[in-house]
N, C-alpha and C positions, 0 to 999 in steps of 0.2 A: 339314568333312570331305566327300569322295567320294562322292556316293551309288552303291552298287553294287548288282549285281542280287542276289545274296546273299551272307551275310556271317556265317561259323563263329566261336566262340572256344573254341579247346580249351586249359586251362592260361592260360596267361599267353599264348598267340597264337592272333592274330587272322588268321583267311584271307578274304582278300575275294574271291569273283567278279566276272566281267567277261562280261558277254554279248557275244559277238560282233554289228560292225554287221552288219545287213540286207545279201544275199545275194541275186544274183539267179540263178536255174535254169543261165544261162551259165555265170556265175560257177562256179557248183558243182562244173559238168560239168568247164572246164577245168582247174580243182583236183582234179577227182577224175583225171582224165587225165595230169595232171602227177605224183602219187604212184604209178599203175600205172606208168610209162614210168621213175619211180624203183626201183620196187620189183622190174622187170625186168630192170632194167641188173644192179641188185642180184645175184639168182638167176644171171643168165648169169656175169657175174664168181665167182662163187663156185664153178658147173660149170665154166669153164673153169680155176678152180683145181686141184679134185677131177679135174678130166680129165691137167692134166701131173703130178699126182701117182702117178697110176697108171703114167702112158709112163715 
């Protein structure tokens, strides 16, 4: 079997964890940059929904 980083059994199932590989501070940054620039598009799409709903 897998060795996992941790590993629950609630009932009859088993959850295993999975640590993510190692990360480096770039890495992070353009991850975290890439879910802002989602998360905005996001918001703007939904104001301009609310916006023709009112015209």
């Amino acid at each position: 079997m897998e060795a996992y980083d941790m590993t629950i059994k609630v009932g009859k199932t088993t959850i295993c964890f999975v640590a993510p590989s190692s990360v480096t501070d770039s890495e992070i940054e353009r991850i975290l940059d890439e879910f802002h620039f989602a998360g905005w598009a996001i918001l703007e799409e939904i104001q301009e929904k609310e916006e023709s709903k009112i015209l």
